[in-house]
N, C-alpha and C positions, 0 to 999 in steps of 0.2 A: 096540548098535543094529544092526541085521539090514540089507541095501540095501532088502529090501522094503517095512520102517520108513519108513527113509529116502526113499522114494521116494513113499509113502502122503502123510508128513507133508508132503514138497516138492510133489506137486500141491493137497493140502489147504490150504496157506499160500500157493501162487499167487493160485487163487482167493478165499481168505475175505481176504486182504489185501483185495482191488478188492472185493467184493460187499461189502456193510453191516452185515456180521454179527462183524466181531472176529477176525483171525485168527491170536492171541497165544492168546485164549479156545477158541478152537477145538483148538489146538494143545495146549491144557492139560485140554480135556474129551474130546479123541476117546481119547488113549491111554486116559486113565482110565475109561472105558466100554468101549474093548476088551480092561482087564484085560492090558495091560502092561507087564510083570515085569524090563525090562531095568534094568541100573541108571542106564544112560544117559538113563532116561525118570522118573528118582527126582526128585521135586517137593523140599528142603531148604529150610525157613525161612533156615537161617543158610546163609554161605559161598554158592561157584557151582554152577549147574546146568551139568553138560556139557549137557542137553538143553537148555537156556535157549539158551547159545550157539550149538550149533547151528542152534535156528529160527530166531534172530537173524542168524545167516548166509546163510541163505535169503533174507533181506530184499535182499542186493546184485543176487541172481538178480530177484527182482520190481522192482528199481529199472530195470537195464536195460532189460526188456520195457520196461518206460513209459517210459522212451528211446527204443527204437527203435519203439514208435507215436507219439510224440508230437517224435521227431527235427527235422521243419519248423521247429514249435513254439519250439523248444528251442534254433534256431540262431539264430531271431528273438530271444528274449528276450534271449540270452547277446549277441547282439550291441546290442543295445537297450541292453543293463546298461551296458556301456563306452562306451556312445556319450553315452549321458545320465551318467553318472559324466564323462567328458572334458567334453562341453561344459555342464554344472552345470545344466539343466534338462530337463523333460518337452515333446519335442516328437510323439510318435508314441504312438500305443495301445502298441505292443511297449516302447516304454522306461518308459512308464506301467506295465505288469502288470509286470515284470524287477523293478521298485522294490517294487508292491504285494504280492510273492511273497517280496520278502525281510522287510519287513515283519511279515507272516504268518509264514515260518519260526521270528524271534527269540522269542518265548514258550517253544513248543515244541523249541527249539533248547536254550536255556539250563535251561531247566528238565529235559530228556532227561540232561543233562550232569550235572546237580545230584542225581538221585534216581531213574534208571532203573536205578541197580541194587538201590534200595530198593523200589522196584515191584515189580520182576520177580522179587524174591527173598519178597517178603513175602506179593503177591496173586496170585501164579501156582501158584493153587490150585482144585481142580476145585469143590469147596462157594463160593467167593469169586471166582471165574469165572460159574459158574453164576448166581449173584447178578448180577453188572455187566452178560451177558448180557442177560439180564431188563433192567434199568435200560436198559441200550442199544436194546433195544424200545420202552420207552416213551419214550425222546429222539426218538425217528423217527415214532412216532405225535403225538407233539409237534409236531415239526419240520413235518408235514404240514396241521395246525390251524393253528398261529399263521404256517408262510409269508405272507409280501407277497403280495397277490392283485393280478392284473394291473389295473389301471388302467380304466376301461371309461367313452368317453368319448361324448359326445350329441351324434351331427350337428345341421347346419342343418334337417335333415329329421326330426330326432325320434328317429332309427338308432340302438342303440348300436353302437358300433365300439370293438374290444378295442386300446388303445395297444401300444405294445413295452413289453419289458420290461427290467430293467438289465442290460447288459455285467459283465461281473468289472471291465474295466479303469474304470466308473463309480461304484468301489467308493472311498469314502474310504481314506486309510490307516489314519483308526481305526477304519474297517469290516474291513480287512486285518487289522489288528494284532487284532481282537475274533474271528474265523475262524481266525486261530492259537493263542489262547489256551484256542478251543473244542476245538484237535486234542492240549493238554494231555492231556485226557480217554485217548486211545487209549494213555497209561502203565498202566491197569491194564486185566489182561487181562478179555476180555469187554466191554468199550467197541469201537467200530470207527472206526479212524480216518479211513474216506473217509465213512461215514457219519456220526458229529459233524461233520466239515467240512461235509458237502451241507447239514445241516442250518442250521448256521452262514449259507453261502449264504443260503440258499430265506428265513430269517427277514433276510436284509438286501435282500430282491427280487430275483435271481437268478429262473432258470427252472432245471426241472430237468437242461435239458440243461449251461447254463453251468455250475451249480454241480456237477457231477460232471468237467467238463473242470479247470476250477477246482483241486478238489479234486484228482484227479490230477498237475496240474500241481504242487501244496503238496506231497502226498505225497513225490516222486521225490525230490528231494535231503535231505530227513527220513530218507526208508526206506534209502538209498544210503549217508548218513550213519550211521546204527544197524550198519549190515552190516560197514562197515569199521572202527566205535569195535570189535567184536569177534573180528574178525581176530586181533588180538593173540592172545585166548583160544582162538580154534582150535586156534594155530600153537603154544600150549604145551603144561602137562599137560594142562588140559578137553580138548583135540582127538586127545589119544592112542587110537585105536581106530577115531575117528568119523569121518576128513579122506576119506576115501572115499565115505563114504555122505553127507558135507555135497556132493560133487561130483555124486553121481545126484542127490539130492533138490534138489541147484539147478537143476538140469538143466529135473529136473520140474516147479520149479518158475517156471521161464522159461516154456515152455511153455505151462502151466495159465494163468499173468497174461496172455499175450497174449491167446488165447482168451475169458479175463474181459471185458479191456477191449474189445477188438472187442465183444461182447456186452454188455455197459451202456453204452456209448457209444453205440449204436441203441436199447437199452431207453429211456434216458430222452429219448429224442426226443418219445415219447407217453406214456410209465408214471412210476409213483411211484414212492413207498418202501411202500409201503404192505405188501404181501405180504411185506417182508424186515424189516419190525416185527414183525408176524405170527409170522413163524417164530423170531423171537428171542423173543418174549415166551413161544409153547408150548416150544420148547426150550429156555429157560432156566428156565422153571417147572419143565419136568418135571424135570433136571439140579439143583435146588435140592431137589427132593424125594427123590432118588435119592441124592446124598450126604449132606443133611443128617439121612438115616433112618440111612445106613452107615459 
């Protein structure tokens, strides 16, 4: 793999991690549309992918960034976790979501553990990418129909008046636990896993802005976690050639996440999913038609 590779694939996996679109899928369609010939970039049914490992190592880089945006965050909850673990109940919103997030994590924790290398070896492929794509479109045109619609209540006057809408931390834990089970999905590639979680949200009443903060917040310790189960495989043979170019493309790939999330963190103040269905459902059609002809 060339640093340029590297460096293409680590902005490219910054941002399609955060935006809605798949960035495992992404990462398995873009080389094979730019005709790709390294063997680093070799898709294998059986045994490892150095390039699997690789993008997968990218993931530490995008874990960070959503660290150091969402660091505040992150000291609340972590201190929330030990304080409602020491004194054995929920007394604050932060020790409520610390619980509601771990919650959320175990689905897609145990199951990553269980068959992430049965995924990524089996569906990490550009015809079967291309596919889940596609599927990952219409989850988000979904997700945008059967959302919770805000409440709209009848004053003394006749007025209607829009109510709030739910907190994350107003989320049962087996609202929790059901948003994790949705971020299952982002094992094969061409699913996206902040976009199944937002959607997960938006359909338990969430707003779009919560359920994107939300979903970020699931993310980071999921993505953090993948990045260092494949450590290992860097530091062995898979990573003989590549440990250089895994260090620009994280690089790059810091970088690119931050930029994302500043950017859909303000997007869904006011916008949908709507346009990031859209583009998943034409590029995943077209990409289904283009390998399944070749």
């Amino acid at each position: 793999m060339s640093f340029l590779h590297a460096v293409i694939v680590g902005l490219l996996q910054g941002v399609t991690e955060l935006f809605p679109i798949s960035s495992l899928g992404h990462s398995v369609l873009v080389p094979a549309l730019l005709g790709w010939k390294d063997p680093a970039l070799a898709h294998q049914a059986s045994g490892e992918s150095p390039y699997l490992a690789f993008v997968v190592g990218l993931h530490v880089a995008t874990s960070l960034a959503l660290l150091a945006f969402f660091w505040r965050d992150w000291v609340r909850i972590i201190k929330g976790f030990f304080t409602a673990m020491f004194n054995r109940r929920l007394d604050t919103a932060d020790e409520r979501l610390a619980w509601l997030l771990v919650a959320a994590t175990i689905p897609a924790g145990l199951t990553g553990l269980a068959l992430e290398h049965t995924f990524r070896t089996v569906f990490a492929k550009p015809f079967a990418a291309a596919c889940f794509l596609t599927i990952n479109g219409v989850i988000l045109v979904a997700g945008e129909r059967l959302r919770r619609r805000v409440p709209v209540a009848v004053t003394s006057t006749g007025a209607a008046e829009v109510t709030a809408t739910r907190s994350p931390v107003a989320l049962t834990f087996g609202e929790a636990f059901f948003v994790g089970i949705a971020q299952i999905g982002a094992l094969f590639a061409g699913i996206s896993r902040s976009g199944i979680t937002m959607v997960a949200g938006l359909v338990r009443g969430l707003d779009h802005e919560d359920a994107v903060r939300f979903s970020f917040l699931l993310a980071t310790p999921i993505i953090f976690a993948a990045g260092v189960y494949k450590i290992p495989d860097l530091t062995g043979p898979l990573g003989d050639g590549i440990r250089g170019q895994v260090l620009a493309g994280s690089a790059a790939a810091f970088v690119a996440a931050l930029v994302a999330i500043k950017f859909l963190v303000r997007y869904f103040e006011t916008r949908t999913l709507t346009p990031f269905a859209i583009y998943c459902l034409v590029a995943g059609a077209a990409c289904v038609v283009r390998f399944g002809l070749y």
